[in-house]
Structures are given as C-alpha cells and as structure tokens.
C-alpha positions in Angstrom: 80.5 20.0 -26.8 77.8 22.4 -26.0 78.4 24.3 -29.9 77.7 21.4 -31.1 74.3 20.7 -29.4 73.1 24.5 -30.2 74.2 23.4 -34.4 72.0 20.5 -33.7 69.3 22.1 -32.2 69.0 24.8 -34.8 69.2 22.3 -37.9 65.9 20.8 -36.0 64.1 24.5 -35.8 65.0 24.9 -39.8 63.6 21.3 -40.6 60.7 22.1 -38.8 59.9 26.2 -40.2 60.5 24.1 -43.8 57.2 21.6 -42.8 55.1 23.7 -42.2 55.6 26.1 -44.9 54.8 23.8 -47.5 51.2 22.4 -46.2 50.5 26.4 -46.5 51.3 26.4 -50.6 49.4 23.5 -51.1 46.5 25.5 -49.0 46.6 28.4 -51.2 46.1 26.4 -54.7 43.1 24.9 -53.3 40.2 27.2 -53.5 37.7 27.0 -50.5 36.1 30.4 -51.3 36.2 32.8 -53.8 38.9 35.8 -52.2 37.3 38.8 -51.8 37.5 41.4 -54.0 39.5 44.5 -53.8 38.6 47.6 -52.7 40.5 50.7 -54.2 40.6 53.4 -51.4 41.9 56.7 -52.9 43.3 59.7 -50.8 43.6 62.9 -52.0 45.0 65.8 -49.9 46.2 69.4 -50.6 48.5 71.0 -48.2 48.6 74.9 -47.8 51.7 75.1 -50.2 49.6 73.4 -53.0 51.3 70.4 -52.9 49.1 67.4 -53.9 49.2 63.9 -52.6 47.2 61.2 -54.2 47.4 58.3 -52.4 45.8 54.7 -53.6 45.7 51.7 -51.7 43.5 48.0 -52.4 41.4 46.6 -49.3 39.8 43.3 -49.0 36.0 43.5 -47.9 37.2 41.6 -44.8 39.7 44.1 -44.1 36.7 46.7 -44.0 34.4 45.1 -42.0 36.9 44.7 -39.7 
C-alpha cells in the first residue's frame, strides 16, 4: 500500500510543477518593460604557442551592473 501513496504523491508534485509553468509563458508575452539590450563582450587571448582564442559572449545591462 505504501507504493501506491508515493505514485500518488508524485502525480500531485507533477500537476503542481505543470501550474506554475504556464502563468510564467503568459508573463513573458506581456511586455512590462522594454528587455535590455545586449551587450557583446569580446575576448581575445594569445597564448605563447601563438594560438588565438576569440571568445564572444552577449550581456544584459543588468547583468553588468550587477
């Protein structure tokens, strides 16, 4: 009998992760502010065998002033 609790209690835990993804989507299509705009960041190093390693990544102004 106590399997069959656990399969109950776990079907409740799924039902419940399922609510309260979707109030998150309907979050996102509604715009409150504009979203910041990215930064590109750009690395460039040179190791002592002349190999070169670019490396480019996008950061939100919030990200930054954090």
């Amino acid at each position: 009998m106590p399997l069959s609790s656990d399969q109950q209690e776990i079907s409740v835990k799924d039902e419940k992760e399922e609510t309260t993804k979707k109030p998150l989507i309907r979050l996102d299509n509604i715009k409150l502010k504009p979203k910041p705009k990215p930064v590109p960041v750009i690395g460039l190093s040179i190791s002592r065998q002349n190999e070169i390693s670019i490396e480019c990544s996008f950061f939100t102004e919030e990200a930054q002033k954090i």
